[in-house]
MINUDO-441415 format. One record per residue: y negated, x, z of N, C-alpha, C in turn; residue number from 1; residue in one letter. Coordinates in steps of 0.2 Angstrom, whole numbers, plus 5000, padded with zeros to 4 digits. Example, Ala and Ser with C-alpha at 12.3 -4.5 7.8 and 13.67 -1.06 7.14 Angstrom:
REM MINUDO-441415
TIKOL    ny    nx    nz   cay   cax   caz    cy    cx    cz  num  residuo
TIKOL  5028  5066  5039  5022  5062  5039  5016  5066  5039    1        A
TIKOL  5011  5064  5035  5005  5068  5036  5000  5064  5039    2        S
This chain:
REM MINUDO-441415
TIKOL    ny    nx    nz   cay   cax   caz    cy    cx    cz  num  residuo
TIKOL  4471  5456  5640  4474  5457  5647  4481  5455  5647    1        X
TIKOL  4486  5460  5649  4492  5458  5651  4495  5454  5654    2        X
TIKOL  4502  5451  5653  4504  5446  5659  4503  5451  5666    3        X
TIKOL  4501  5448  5672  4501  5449  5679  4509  5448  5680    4        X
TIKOL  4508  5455  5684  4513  5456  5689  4511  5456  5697    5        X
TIKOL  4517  5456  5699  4519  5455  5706  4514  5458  5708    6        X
TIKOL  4512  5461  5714  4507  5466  5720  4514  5469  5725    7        X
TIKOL  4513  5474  5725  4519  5477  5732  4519  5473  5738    8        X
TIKOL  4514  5469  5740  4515  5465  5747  4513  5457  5746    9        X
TIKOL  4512  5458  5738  4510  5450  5738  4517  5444  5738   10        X
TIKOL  4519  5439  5742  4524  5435  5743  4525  5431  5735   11        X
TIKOL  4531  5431  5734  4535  5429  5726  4530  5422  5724   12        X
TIKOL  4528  5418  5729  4525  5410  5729  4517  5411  5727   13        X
TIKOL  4514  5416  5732  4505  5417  5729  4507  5420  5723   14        X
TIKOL  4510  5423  5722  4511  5427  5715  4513  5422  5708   15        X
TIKOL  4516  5415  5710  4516  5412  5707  4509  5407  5704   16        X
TIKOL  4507  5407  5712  4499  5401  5710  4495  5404  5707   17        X
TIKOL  4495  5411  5707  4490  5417  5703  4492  5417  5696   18        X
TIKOL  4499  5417  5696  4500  5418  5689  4497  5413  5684   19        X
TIKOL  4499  5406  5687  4499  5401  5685  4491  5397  5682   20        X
TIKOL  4488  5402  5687  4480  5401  5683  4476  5406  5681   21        X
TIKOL  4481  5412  5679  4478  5416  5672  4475  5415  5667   22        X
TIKOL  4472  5416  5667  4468  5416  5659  4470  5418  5654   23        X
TIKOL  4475  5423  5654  4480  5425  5650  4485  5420  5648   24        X
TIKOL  4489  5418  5656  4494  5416  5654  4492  5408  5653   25        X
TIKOL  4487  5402  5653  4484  5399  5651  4483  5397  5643   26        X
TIKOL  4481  5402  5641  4481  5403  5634  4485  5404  5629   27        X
TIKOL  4491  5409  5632  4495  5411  5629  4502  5408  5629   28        X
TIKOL  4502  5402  5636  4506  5396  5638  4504  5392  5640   29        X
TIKOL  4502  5387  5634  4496  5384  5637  4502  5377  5641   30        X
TIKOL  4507  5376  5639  4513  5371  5642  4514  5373  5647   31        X
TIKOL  4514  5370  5654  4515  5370  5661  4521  5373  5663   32        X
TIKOL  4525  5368  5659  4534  5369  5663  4533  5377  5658   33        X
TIKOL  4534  5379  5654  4536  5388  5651  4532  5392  5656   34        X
TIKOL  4523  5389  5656  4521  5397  5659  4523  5394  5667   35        X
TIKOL  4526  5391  5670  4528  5391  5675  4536  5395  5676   36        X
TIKOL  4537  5393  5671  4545  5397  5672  4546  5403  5670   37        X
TIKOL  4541  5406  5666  4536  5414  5665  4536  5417  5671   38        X
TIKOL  4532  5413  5676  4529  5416  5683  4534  5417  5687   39        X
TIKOL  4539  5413  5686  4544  5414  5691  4549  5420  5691   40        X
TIKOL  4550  5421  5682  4554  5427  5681  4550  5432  5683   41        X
TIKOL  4543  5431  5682  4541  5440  5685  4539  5439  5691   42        X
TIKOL  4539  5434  5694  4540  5434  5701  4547  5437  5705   43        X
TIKOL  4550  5437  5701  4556  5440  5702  4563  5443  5701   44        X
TIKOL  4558  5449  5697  4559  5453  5692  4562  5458  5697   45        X
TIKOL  4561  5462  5702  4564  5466  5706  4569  5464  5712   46        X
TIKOL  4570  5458  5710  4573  5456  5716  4581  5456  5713   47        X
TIKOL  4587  5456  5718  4596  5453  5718  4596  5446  5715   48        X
TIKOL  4602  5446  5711  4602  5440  5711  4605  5433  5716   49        X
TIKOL  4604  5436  5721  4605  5430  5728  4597  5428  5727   50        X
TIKOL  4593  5432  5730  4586  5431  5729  4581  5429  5724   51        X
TIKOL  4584  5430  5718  4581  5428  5714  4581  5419  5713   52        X
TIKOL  4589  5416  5715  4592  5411  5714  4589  5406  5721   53        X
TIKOL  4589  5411  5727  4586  5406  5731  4580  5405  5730   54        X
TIKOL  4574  5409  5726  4568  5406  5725  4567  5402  5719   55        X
TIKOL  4572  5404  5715  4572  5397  5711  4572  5389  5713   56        X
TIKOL  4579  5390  5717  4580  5385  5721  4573  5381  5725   57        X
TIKOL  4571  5387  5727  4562  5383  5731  4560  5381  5728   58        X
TIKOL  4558  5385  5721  4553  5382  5717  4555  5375  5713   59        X
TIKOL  4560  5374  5714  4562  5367  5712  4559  5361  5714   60        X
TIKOL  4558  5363  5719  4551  5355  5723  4545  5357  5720   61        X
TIKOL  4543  5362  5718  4534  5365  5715  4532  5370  5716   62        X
TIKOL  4525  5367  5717  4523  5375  5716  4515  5372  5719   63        X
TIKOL  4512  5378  5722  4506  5380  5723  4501  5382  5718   64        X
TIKOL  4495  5378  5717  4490  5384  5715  4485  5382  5715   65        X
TIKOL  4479  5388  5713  4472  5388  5713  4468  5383  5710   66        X
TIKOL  4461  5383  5713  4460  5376  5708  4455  5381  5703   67        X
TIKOL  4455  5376  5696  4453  5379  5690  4449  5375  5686   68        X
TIKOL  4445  5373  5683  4441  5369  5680  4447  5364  5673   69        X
TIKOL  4452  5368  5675  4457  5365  5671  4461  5362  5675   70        X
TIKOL  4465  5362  5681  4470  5358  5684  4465  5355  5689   71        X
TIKOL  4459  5355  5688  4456  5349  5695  4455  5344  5691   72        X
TIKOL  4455  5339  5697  4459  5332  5694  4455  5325  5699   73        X
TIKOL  4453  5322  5698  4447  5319  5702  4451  5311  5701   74        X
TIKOL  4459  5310  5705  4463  5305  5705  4457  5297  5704   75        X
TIKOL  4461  5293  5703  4458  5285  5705  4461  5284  5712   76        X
TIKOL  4459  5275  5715  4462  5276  5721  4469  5271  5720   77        X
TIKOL  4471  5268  5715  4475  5266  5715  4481  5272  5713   78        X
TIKOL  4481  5280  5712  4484  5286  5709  4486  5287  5718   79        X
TIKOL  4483  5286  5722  4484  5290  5727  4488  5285  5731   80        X
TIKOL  4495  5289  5735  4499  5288  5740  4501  5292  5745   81        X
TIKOL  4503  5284  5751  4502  5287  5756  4508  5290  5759   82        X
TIKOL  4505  5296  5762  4513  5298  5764  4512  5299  5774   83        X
TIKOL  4508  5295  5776  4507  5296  5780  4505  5302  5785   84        X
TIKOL  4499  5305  5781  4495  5311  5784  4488  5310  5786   85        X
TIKOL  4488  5315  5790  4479  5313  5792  4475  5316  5788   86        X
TIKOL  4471  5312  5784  4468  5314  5777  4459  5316  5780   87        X
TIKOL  4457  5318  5774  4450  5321  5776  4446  5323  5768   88        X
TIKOL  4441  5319  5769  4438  5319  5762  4434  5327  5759   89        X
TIKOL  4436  5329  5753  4432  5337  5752  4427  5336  5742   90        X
TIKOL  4425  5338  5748  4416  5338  5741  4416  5346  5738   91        X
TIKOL  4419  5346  5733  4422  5352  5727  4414  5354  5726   92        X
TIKOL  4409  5350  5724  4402  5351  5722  4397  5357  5729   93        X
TIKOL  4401  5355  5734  4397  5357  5741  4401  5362  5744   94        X
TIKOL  4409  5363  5742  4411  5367  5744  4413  5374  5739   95        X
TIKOL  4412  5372  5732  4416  5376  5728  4411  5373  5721   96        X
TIKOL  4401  5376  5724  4399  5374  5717  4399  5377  5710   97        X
TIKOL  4401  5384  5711  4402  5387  5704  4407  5385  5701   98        X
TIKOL  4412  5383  5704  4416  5378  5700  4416  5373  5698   99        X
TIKOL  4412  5369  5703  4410  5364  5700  4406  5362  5694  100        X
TIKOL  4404  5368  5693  4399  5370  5689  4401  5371  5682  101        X
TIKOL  4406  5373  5683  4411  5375  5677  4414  5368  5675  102        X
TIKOL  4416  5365  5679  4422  5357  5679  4418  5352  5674  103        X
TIKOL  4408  5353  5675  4404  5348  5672  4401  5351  5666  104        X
TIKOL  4404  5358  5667  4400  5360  5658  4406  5357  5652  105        X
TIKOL  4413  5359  5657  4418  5358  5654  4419  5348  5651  106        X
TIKOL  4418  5345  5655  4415  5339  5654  4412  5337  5647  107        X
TIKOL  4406  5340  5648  4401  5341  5645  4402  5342  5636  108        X
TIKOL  4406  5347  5636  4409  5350  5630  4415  5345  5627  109        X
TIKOL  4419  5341  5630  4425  5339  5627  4422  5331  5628  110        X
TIKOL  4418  5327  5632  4415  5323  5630  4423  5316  5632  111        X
TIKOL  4422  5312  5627  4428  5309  5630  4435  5311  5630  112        X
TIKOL  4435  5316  5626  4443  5319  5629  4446  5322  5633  113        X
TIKOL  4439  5322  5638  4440  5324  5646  4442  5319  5650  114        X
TIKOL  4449  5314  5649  4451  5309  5653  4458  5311  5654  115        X
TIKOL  4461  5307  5658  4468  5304  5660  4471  5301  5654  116        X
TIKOL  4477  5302  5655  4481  5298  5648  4482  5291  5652  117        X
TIKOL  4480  5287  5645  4483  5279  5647  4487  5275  5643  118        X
TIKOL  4491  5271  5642  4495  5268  5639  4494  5268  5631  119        X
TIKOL  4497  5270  5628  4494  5271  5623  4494  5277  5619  120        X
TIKOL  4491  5282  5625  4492  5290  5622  4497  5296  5620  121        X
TIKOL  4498  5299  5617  4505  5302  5618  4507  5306  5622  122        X
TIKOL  4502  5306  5628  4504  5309  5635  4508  5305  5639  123        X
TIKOL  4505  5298  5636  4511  5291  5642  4513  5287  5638  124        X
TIKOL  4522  5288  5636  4525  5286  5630  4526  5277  5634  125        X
TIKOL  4528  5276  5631  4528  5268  5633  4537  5268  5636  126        X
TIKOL  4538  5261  5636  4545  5263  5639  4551  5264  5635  127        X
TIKOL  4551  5260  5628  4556  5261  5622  4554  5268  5622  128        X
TIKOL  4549  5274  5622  4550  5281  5620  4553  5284  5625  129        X
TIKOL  4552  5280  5630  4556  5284  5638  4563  5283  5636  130        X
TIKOL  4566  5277  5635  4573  5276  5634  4575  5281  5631  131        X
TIKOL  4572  5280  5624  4575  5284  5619  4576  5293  5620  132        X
TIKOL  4570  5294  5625  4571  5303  5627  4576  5301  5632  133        X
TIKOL  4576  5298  5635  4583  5298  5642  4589  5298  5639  134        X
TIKOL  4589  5294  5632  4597  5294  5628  4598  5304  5625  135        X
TIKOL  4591  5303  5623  4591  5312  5619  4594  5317  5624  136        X
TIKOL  4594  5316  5632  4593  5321  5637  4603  5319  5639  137        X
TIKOL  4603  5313  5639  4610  5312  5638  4615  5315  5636  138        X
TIKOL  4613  5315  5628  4618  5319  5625  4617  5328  5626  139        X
TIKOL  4613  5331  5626  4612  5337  5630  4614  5336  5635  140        X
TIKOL  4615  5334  5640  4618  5336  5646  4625  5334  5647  141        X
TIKOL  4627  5330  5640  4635  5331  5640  4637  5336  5637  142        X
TIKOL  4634  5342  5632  4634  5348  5629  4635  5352  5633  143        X
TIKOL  4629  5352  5639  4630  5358  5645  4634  5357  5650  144        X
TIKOL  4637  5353  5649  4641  5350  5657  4649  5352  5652  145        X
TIKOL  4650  5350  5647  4657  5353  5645  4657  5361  5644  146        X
TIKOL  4651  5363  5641  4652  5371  5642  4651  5373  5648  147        X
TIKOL  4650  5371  5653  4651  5375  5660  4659  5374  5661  148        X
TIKOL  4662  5367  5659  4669  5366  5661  4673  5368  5659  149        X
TIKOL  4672  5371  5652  4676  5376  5647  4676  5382  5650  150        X
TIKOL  4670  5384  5655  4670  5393  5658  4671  5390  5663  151        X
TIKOL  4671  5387  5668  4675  5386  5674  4682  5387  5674  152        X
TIKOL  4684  5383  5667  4692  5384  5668  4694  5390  5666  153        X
TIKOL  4690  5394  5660  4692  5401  5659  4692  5405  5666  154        X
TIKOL  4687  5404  5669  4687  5410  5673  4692  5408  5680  155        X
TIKOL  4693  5403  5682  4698  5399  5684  4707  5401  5683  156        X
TIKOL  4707  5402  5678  4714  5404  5676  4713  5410  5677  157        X
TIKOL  4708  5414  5673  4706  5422  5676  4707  5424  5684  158        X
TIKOL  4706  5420  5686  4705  5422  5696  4714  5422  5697  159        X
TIKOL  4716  5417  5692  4724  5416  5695  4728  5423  5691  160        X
TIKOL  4724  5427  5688  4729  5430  5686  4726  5438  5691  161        X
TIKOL  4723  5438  5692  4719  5442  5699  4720  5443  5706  162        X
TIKOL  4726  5443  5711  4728  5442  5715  4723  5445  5721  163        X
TIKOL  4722  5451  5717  4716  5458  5722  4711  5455  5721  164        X
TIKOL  4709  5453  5719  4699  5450  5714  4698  5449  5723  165        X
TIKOL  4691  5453  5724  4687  5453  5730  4682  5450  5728  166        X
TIKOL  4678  5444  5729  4672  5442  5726  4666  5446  5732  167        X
TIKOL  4661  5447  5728  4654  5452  5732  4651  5446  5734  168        X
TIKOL  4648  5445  5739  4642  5444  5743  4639  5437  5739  169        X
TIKOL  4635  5443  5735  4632  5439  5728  4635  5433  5724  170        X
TIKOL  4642  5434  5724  4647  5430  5721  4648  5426  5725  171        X
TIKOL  4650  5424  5730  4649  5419  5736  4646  5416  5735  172        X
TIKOL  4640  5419  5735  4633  5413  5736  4632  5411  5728  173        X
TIKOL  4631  5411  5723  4632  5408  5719  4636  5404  5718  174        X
TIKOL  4646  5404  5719  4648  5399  5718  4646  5393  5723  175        X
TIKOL  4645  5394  5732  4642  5389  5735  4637  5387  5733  176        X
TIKOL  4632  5390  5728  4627  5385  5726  4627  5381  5720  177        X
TIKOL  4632  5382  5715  4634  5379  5709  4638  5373  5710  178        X
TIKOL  4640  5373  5716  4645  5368  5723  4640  5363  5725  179        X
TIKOL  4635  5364  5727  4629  5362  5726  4627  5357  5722  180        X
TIKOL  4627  5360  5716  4623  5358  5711  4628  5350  5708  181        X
TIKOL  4633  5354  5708  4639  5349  5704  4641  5345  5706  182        X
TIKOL  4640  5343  5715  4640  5340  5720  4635  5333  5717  183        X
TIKOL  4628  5337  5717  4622  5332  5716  4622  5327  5711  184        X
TIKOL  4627  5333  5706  4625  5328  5698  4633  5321  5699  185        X
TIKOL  4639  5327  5702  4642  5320  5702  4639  5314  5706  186        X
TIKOL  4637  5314  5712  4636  5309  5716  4630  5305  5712  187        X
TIKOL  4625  5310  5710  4619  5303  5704  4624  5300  5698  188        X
TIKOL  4629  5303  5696  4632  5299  5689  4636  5295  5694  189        X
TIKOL  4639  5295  5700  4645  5292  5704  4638  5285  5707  190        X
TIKOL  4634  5284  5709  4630  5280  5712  4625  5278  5706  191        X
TIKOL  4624  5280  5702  4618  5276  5696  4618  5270  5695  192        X
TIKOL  4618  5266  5695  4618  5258  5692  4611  5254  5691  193        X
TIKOL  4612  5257  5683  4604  5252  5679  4601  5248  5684  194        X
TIKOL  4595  5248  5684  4592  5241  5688  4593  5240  5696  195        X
TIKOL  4598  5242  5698  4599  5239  5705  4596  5240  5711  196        X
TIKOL  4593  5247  5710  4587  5249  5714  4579  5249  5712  197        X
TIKOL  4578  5245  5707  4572  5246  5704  4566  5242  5710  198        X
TIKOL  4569  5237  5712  4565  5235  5717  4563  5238  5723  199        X
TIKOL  4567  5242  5725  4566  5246  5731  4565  5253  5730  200        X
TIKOL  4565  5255  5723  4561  5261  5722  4553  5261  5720  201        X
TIKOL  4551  5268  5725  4544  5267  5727  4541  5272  5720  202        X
TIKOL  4546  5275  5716  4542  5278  5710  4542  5272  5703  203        X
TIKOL  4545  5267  5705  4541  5263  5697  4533  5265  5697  204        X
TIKOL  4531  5266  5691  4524  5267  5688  4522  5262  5687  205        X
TIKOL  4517  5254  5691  4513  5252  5689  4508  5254  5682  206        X
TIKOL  4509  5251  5675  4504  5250  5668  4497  5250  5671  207        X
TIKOL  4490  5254  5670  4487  5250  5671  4485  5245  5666  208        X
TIKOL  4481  5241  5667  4478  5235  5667  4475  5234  5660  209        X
TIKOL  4476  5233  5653  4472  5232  5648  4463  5231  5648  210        X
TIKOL  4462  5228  5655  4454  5226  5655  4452  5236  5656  211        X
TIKOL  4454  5239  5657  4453  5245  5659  4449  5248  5651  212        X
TIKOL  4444  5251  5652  4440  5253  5646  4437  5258  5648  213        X
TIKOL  4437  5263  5641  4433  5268  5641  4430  5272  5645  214        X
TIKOL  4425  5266  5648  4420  5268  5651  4421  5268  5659  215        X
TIKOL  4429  5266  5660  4431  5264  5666  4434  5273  5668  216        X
TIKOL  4437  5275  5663  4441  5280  5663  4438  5287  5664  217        X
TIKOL  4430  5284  5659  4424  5289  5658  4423  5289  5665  218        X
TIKOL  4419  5285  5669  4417  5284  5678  4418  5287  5683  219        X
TIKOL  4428  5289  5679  4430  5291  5686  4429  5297  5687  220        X
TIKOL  4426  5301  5681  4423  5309  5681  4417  5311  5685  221        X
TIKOL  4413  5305  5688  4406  5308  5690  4408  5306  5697  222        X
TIKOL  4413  5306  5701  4411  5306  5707  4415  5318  5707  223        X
TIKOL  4415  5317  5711  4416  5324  5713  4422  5328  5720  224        X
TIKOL  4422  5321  5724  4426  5321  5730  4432  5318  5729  225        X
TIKOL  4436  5322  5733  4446  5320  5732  4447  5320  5739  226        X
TIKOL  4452  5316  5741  4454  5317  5749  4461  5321  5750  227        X
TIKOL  4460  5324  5755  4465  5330  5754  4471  5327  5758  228        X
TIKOL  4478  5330  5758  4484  5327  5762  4486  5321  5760  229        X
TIKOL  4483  5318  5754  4487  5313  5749  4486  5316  5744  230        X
TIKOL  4494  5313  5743  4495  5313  5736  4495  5309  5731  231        X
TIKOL  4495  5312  5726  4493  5308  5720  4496  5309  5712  232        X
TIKOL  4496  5303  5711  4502  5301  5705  4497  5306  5696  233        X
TIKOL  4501  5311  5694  4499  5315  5688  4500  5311  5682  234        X
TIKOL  4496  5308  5677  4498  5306  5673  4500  5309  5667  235        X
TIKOL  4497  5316  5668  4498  5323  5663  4502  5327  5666  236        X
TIKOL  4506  5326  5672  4510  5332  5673  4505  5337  5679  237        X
TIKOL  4509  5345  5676  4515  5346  5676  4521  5342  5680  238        X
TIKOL  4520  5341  5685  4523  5336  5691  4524  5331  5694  239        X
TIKOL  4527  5325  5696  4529  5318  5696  4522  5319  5704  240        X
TIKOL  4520  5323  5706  4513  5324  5711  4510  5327  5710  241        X
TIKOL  4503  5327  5715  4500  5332  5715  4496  5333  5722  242        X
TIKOL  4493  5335  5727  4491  5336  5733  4486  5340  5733  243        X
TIKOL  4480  5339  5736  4475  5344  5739  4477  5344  5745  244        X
TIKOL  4477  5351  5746  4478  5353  5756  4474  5360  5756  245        X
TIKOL  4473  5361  5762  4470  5369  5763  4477  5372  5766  246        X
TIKOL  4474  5379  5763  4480  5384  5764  4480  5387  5770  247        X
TIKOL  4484  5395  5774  4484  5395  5778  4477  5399  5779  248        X
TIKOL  4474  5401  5775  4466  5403  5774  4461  5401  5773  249        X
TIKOL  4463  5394  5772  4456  5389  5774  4454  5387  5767  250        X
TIKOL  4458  5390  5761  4456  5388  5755  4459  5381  5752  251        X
TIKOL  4455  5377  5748  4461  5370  5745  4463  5372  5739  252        X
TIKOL  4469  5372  5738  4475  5373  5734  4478  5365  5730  253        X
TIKOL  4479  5364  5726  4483  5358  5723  4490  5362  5721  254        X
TIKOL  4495  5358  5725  4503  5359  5727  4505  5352  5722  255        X
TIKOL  4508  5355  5718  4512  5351  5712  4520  5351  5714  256        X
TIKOL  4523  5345  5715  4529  5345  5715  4532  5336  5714  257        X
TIKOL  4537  5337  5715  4543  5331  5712  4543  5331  5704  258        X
TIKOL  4551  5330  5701  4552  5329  5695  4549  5324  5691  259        X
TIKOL  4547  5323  5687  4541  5318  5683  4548  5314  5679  260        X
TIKOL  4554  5316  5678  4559  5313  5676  4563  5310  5678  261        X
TIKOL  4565  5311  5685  4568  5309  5692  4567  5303  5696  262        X
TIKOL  4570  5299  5697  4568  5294  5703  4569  5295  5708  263        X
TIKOL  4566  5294  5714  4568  5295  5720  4573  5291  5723  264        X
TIKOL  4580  5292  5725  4582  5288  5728  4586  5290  5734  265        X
TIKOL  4581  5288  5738  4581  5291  5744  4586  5284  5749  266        X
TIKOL  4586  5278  5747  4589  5272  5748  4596  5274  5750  267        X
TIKOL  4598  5277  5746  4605  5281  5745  4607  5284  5750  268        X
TIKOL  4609  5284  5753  4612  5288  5758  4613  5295  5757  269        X
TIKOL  4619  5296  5753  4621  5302  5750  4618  5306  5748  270        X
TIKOL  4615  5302  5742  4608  5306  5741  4603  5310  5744  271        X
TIKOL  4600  5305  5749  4594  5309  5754  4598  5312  5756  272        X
TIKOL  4604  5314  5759  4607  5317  5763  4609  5325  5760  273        X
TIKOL  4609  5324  5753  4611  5330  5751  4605  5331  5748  274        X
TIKOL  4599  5330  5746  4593  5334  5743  4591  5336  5750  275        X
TIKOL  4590  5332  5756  4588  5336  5764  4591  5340  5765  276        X
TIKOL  4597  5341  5763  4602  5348  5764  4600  5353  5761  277        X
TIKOL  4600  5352  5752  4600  5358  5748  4592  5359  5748  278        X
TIKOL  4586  5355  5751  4580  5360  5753  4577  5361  5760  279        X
TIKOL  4585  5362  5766  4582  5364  5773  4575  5358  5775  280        X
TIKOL  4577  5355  5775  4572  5346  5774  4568  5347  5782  281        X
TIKOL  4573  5350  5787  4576  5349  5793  4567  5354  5795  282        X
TIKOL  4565  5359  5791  4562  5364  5792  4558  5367  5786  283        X
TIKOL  4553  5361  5784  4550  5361  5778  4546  5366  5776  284        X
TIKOL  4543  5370  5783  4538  5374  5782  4529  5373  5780  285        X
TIKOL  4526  5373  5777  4519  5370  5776  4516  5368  5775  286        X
TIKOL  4511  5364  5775  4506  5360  5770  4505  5362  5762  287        X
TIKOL  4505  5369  5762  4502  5370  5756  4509  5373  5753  288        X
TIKOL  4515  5371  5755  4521  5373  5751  4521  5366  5749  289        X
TIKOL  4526  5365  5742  4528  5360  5739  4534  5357  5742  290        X
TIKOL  4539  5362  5743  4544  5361  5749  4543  5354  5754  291        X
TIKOL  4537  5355  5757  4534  5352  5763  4534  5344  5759  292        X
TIKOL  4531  5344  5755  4530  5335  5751  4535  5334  5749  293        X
TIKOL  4539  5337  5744  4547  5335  5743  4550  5332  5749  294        X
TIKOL  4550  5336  5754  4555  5332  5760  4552  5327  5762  295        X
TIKOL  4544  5326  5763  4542  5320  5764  4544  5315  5760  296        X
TIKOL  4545  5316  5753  4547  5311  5750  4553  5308  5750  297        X
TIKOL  4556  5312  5753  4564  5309  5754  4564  5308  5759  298        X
């Protein structure tokens, strides 16, 4: 079976949550972040590059999708945070038992490697491996941030020798959103300081517990019910959350969103003030958008 394409009336977003639980693209990207980033290009494959760039831009708080015996996830109750919604408990076995059905054979077959990752595993590095990828990701992003500097100034000097240069539409909006972007990165390098917000940041990750066993991790697989419009902390990803909510069709959807690398600091002034800006915060849009939980988070 092919990669799935767009539908002539289908919206760039359902076309994303469709793609994302293909059976195709699943197998043949079995890594979140690629076939996530797969969906989006052929999500917007026909579109300008203004529009292809503002749906990037959305997609940057998450994404929506279907549930599948592979992304349903039956949190603890310590995973789950409150974001202050009227929650409502949903029994997947009573509402959706063919798939349930599929979730417990799937169980069944992988035995204990049907868990969450725990301290220890190479899904949850401990903190010296976190350091260590944050220094790696450092140097990378002083590679990319000097070649942008190096094209900024060429084309810079180029504009000045240009006097006529009419910049199109599409050009505008581009460099206002690269303004944006370079806006965000100076103020987190301008405002960082190791340690100083760690008490009053609400994404530290509590360890759990050493007394935590097997059979504790085993357990949490036999209940069946999740509660919906809270969120809940991913310890496989793809997303720093995760949400059950019904959609605009009454179906429940798990809406993935926030950076898994990123802290929140919404403390900040500047900060929440420009992440509220750069996602219309003002005007979130749905429950079953990603959009919608991002802004609650800041």
């Amino acid at each position: 079976m092919p990669i799935p394409s767009r539908k002539k009336e289908e919206e760039k977003d359902s076309f994303v949550s469709r793609c994302m639980s293909n059976d195709t693209m699943k197998k043949d990207y079995p890594d979140e972040k690629q076939r996530v980033a797969i969906c989006i290009q052929r999500a917007t494959a026909n579109c300008d590059c203004v529009e292809a760039a503002d749906f990037e831009l959305q997609m940057e708080s998450g994404y929506s999708e279907e549930l599948t015996e592979d992304n349903f996830y039956i949190p603890e109750d310590a995973e789950y945070e409150d974001f202050g919604e009227q929650t409502e408990e949903w029994d997947i076995a009573a509402e959706k038992p063919g798939l349930w059905e599929n979730i417990r054979k799937k169980k069944e077959r992988e035995g204990k490697n049907y868990k969450p990752a725990k301290p220890g595993d190479p899904d949850r590095p401990n903190k010296d491996a976190w350091k260590k990828a944050q220094s790696g990701d450092g140097e990378m992003a002083i590679e990319q941030l000097q070649k942008m500097h190096d094209q900024l100034m060429a084309v810079t000097m180029k504009i000045k020798t240009m006097p006529e240069l009419e910049f199109q539409d599409w050009t505008k909006d581009m460099i206002s959103k690269a303004e944006i972007y370079i806006q965000n990165i100076y103020d987190f390098v301008t405002y960082y300081e190791p340690g100083k917000y760690e008490d009053e940041d609400e994404d530290e990750v509590e360890e759990p517990s050493e007394l935590e066993t097997e059979d504790s991790y085993a357990s949490e697989y036999q209940g069946r019910k999740v509660t919906l419009n809270k969120p809940f902390r991913t310890p496989k990803g793809p997303k720093k959350f995760s949400v059950y909510v019904k959609n605009d069709k009454g179906n429940v959807v798990k809406v993935n969103f926030g950076d898994p690398n990123m802290k929140i600091k919404k403390n900040i002034p500047e900060r929440r003030k420009s992440f509220r800006a750069r996602h219309n915060c003002d005007n979130p849009g749905p429950k079953w958008k990603a959009r919608y939980w991002s802004c609650k988070a800041w």
